[in-house]
LUMDREN-843306 format. One record per residue: residue number from 1; residue in one letter; x, y, z of N, C-alpha, C in turn. Coordinates in steps of 0.05 Angstrom, whole numbers. Layout:
LUMDREN-843306
   resi   resn     n.px     n.py     n.pz    ca.px    ca.py    ca.pz     c.px     c.py     c.pz
    NUM      a        X        Y        Z        X        Y        Z        X        Y        Z
...
END
This chain:
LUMDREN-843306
   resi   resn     n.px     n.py     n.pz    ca.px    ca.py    ca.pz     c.px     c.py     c.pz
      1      x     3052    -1688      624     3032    -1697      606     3004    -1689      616
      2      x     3000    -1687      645     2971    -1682      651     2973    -1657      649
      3      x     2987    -1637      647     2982    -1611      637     2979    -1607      611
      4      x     2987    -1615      597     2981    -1622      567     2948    -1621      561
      5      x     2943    -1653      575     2911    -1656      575     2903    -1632      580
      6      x     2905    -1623      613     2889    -1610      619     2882    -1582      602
      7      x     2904    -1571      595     2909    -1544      583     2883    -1561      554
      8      x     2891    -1574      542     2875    -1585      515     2845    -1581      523
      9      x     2835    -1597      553     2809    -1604      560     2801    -1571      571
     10      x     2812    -1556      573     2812    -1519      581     2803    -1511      554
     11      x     2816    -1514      537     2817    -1503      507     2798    -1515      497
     12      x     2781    -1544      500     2771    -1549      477     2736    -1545      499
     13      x     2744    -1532      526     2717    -1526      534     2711    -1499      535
     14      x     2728    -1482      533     2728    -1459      529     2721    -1450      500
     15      x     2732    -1468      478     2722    -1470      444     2690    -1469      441
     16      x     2675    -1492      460     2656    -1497      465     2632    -1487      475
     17      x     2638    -1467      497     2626    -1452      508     2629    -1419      496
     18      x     2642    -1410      480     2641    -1395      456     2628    -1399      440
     19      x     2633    -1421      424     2612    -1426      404     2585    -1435      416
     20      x     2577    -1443      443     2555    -1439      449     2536    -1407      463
     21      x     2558    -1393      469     2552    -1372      472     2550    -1351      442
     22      x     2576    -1358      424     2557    -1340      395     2536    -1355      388
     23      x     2527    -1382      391     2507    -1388      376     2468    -1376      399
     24      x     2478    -1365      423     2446    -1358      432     2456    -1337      433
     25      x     2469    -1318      418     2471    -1293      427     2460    -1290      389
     26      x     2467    -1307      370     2462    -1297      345     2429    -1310      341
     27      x     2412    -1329      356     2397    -1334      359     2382    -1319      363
     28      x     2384    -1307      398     2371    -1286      403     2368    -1261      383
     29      x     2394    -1248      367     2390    -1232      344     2376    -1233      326
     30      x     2379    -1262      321     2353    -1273      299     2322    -1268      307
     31      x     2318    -1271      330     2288    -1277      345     2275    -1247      342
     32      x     2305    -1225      342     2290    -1204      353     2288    -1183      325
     33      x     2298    -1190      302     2298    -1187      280     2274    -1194      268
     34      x     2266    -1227      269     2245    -1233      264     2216    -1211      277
     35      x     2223    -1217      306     2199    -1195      313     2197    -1170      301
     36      x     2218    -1165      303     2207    -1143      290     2201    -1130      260
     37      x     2215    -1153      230     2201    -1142      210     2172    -1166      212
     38      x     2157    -1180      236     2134    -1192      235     2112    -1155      243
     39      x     2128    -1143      268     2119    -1116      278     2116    -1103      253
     40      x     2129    -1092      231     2131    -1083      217     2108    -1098      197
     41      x     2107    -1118      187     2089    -1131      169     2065    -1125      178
     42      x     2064    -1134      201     2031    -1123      218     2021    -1095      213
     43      x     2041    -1078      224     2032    -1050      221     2016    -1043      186
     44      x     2041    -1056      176     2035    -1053      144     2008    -1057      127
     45      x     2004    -1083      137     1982    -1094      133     1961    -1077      142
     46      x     1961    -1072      178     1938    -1055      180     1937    -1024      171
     47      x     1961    -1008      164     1963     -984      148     1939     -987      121
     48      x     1950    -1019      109     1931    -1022       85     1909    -1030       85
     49      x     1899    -1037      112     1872    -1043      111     1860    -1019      117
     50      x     1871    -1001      131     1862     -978      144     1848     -965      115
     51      x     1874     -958      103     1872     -939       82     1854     -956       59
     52      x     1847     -981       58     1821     -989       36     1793     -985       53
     53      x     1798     -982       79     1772     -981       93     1762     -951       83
     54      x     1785     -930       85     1777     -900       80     1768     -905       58
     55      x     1774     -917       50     1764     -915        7     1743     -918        5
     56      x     1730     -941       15     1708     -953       19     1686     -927       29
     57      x     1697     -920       50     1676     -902       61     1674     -883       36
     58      x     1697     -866       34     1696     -844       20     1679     -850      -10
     59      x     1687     -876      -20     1671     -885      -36     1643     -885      -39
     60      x     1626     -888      -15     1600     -896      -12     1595     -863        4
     61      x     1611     -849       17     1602     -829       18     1587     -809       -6
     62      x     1610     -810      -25     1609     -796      -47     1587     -809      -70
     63      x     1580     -834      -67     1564     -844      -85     1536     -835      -82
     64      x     1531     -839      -44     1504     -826      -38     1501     -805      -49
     65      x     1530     -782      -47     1515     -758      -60     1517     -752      -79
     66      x     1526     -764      -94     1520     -773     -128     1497     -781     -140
     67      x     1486     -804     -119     1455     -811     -124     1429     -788     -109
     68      x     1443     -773      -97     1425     -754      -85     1427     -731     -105
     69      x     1449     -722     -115     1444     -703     -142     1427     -713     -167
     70      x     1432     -733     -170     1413     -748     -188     1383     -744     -179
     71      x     1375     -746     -163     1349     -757     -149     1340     -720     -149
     72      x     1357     -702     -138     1341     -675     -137     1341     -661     -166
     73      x     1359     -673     -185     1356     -667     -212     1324     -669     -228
     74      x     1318     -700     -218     1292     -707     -219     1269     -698     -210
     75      x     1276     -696     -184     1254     -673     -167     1257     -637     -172
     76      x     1268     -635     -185     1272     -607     -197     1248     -609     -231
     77      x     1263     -632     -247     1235     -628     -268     1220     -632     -261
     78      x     1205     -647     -242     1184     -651     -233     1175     -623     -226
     79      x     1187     -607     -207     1172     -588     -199     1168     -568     -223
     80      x     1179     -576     -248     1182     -553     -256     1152     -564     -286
     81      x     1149     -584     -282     1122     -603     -298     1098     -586     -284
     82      x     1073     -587     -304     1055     -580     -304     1036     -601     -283
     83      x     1018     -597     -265     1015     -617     -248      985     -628     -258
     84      x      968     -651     -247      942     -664     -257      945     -679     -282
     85      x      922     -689     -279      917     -704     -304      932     -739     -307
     86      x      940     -745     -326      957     -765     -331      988     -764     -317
     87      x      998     -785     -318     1021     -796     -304     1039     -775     -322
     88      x     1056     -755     -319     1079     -748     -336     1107     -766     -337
     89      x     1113     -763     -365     1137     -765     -372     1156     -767     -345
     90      x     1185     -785     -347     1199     -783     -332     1185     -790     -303
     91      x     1166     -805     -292     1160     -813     -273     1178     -835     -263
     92      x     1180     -853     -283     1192     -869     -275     1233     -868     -273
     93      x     1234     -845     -286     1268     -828     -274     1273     -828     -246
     94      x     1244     -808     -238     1240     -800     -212     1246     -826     -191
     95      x     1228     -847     -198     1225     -873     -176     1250     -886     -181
     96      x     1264     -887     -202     1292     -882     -209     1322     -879     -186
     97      x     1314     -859     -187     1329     -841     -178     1327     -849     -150
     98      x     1307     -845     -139     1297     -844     -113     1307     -881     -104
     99      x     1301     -903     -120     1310     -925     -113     1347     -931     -109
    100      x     1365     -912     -132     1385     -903     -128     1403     -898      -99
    101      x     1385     -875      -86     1387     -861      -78     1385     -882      -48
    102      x     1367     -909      -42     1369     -925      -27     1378     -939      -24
    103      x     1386     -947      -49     1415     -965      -55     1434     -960      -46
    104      x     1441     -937      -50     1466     -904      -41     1469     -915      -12
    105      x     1456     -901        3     1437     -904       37     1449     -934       48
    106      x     1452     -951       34     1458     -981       45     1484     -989       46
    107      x     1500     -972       26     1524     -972       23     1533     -958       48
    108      x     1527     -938       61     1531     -917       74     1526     -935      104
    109      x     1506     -950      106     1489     -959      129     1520     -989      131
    110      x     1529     -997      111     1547    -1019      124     1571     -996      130
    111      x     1582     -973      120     1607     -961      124     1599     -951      152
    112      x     1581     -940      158     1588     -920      185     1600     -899      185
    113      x     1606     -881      208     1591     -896      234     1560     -884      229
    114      x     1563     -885      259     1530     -879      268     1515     -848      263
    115      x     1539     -828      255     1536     -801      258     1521     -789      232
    116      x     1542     -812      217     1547     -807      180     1515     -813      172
    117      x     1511     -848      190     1488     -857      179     1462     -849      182
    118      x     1462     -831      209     1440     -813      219     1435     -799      192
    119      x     1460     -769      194     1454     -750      168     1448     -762      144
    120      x     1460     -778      134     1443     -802      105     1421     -799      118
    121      x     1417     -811      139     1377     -821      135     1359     -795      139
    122      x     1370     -771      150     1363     -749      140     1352     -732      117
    123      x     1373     -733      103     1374     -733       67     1358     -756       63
    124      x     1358     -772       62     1343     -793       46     1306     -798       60
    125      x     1301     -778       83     1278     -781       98     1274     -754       81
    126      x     1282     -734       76     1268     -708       65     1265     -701       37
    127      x     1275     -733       19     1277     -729       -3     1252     -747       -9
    128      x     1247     -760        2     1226     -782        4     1202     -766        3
    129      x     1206     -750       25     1175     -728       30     1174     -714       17
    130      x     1201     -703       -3     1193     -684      -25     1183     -700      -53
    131      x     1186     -725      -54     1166     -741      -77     1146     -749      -75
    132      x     1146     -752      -43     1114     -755      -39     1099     -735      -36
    133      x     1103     -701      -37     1090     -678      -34     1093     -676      -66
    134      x     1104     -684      -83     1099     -675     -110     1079     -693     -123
    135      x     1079     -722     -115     1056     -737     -124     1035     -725     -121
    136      x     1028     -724      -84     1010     -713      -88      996     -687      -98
    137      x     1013     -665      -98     1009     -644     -110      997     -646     -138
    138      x     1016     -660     -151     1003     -670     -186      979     -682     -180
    139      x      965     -691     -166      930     -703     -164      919     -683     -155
    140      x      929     -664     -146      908     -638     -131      895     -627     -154
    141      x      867     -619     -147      857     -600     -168      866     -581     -170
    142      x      857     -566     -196      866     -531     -196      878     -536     -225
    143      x      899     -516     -236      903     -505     -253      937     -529     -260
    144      x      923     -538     -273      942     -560     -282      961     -551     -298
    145      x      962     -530     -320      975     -521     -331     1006     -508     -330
    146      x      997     -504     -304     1017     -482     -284     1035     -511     -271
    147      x     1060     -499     -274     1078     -516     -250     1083     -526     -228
    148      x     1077     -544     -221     1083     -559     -185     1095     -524     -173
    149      x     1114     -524     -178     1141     -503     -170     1110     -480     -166
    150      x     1103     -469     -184     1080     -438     -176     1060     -449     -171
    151      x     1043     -468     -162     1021     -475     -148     1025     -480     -123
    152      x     1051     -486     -121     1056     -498      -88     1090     -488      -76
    153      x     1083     -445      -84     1120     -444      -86     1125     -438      -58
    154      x     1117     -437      -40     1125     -443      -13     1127     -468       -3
    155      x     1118     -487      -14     1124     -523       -4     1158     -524      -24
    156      x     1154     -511      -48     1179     -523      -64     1203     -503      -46
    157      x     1200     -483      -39     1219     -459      -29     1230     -476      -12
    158      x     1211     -487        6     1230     -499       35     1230     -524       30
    159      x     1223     -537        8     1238     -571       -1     1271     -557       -7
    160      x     1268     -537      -26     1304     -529      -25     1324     -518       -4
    161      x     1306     -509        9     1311     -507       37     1333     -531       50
    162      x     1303     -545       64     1307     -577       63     1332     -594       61
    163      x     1329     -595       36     1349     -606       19     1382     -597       28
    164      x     1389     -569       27     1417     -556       27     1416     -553       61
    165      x     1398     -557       73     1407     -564       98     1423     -588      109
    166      x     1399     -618       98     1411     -634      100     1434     -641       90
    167      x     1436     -636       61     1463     -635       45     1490     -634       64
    168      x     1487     -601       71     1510     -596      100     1507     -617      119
    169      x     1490     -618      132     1498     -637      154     1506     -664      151
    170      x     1500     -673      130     1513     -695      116     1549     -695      112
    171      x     1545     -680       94     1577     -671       92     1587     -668      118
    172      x     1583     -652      141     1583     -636      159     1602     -661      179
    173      x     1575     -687      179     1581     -712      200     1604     -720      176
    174      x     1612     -720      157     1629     -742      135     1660     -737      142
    175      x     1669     -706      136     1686     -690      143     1700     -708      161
    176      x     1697     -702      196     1719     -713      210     1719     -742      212
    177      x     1705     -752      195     1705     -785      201     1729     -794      175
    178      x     1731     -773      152     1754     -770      132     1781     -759      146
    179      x     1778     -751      155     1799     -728      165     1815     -757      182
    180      x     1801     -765      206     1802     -788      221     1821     -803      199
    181      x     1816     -811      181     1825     -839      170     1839     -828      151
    182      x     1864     -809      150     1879     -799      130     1910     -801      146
END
């Protein structure tokens, strides 16, 4: 009879220690399962943050130079207006445009980085001086009749100059900071 027991008290600790051993071995499976679609969620998540951050940028990239086409559109009739006299038409396009165009700049100034936001303040420093060389130009004496553009076509030559320089280097800094985040 005490082999009986014993063999029973063998069997029902050996039952025991199985089912305690599948239950931290399916535990552990569980733990490491979990980790890893949490690894996987994470990654995900920051894939998607990544890729709305690019948007963002690319977004406010492209808007600056959206509001910067706008703004040289403006500074193109202008130069192409007869200068003196009364305030012309479309002045207020111009300041327009140009407030646009700072708006643009701010968008750009929270995206970054530092490279992007340099070349923006570039563009937006030589577009500035080309509305303030056309103001003043239009108060200069002389032959009012005649166009900003042929009274002053070496200041307008290298405002376009200017301009398609900064343009590139704008783009230029934008490029690997896109490239980067693709």
């Amino acid at each position: 009879m005490q082999d009986t027991v014993a063999v029973a008290l063998i069997t029902a600790l050996s039952t025991l220690a199985a089912a305690a051993l599948t239950g931290l071995v399916g535990a552990l499976s569980t733990r490491r399962q979990l980790a890893h679609q949490l690894t996987v969620a994470q990654q995900g998540s920051a894939e998607r943050q990544a890729t709305r951050r690019a948007e963002l940028r690319r977004d406010a990239y492209v808007g600056f130079l959206s509001a910067c086409d706008q703004a040289y559109r403006q500074l193109d009739r202008r130069w192409l207006e007869p200068g003196g006299g009364e305030p012309v038409p479309g002045y207020d396009e111009a300041y327009a445009a140009m407030r646009a165009v700072d708006e643009a700049y701010n968008l750009v100034l929270l995206e970054g980085p530092a490279e992007v936001v340099s070349a923006a303040r570039s563009v937006l420093t030589s577009l500035t001086a080309e509305h303030a060389d056309q103001r003043r130009f239009r108060d200069e004496p002389g032959d009012v009749t005649a166009p900003l553009r042929d009274r002053h076509r070496d200041r307008w030559l290298a405002a376009i100059e200017v301009r398609t320089k900064r343009r590139i280097s704008f783009v230029d800094a934008v490029r690997p900071v896109l490239d980067r985040e693709v």
